[in-house]
N, C-alpha and C positions, 0 to 999 in steps of 0.2 A: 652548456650543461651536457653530463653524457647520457646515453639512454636509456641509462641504467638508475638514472635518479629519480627516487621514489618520494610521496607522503611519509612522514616518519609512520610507526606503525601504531605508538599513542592515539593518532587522530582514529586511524580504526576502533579503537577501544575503547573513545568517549560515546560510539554507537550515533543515533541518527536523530536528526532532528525535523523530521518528516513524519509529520502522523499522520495515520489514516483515520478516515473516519465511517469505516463498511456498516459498522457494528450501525450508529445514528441511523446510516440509511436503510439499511436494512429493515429497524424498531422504523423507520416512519412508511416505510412502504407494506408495514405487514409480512415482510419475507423470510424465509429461515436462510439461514447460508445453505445447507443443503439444497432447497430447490436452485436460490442462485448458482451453485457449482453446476448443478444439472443443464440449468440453462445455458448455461455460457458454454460448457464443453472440458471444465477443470475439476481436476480431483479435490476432493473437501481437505482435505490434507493441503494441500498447494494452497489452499484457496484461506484456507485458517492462518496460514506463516503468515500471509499477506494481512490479515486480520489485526494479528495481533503485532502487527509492524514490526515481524522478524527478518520480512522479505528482504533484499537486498538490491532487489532489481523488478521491476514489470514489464513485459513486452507490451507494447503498443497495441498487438490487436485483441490482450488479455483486459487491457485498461478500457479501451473502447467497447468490446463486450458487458464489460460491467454497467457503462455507461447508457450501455443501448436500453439494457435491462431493467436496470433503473432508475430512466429515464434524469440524468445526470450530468453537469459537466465534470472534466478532472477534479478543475478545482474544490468542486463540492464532495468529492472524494479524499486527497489530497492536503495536508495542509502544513505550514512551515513555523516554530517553535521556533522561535528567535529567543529567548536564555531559559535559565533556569526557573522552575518557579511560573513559567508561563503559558497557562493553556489554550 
């Protein structure tokens, strides 16, 4: 294969199959996302993409902050939509 061989660009455009689930933890800890961005050290804007599973990426020690905060594993943050139709 040469190095130059990519995903077709369809796959990008069917979007992600990764949900987050901030918003849940958030309602069950009593927290706004504001004070969370506060704590953690992120701008609410940043911290909203990730919300609303526009994100494309998380760093590891943004993921772990969340997690500290609220008291959390990934996975309970985190979750994977295997087809259509499936929450």
């Amino acid at each position: 294969m040469a190095a130059t061989d990519e995903a077709p660009a369809a796959d990008a455009a069917e979007g992600t199959r990764i949900v987050v689930k901030l918003d849940d933890l958030l309602h069950a800890r009593r927290m706004t996302l504001t004070e969370l961005a506060e704590r953690i050290g992120i701008t609410l804007a940043n911290l909203s993409i990730l919300k609303t599973g526009k994100a494309k990426a998380i760093r590891f020690s943004t993921l772990e902050a969340i997690c500290r905060e609220l008291d959390c594993q990934p996975g309970d943050l985190l979750g994977y939509r295997a087809g259509e139709g499936v929450a």
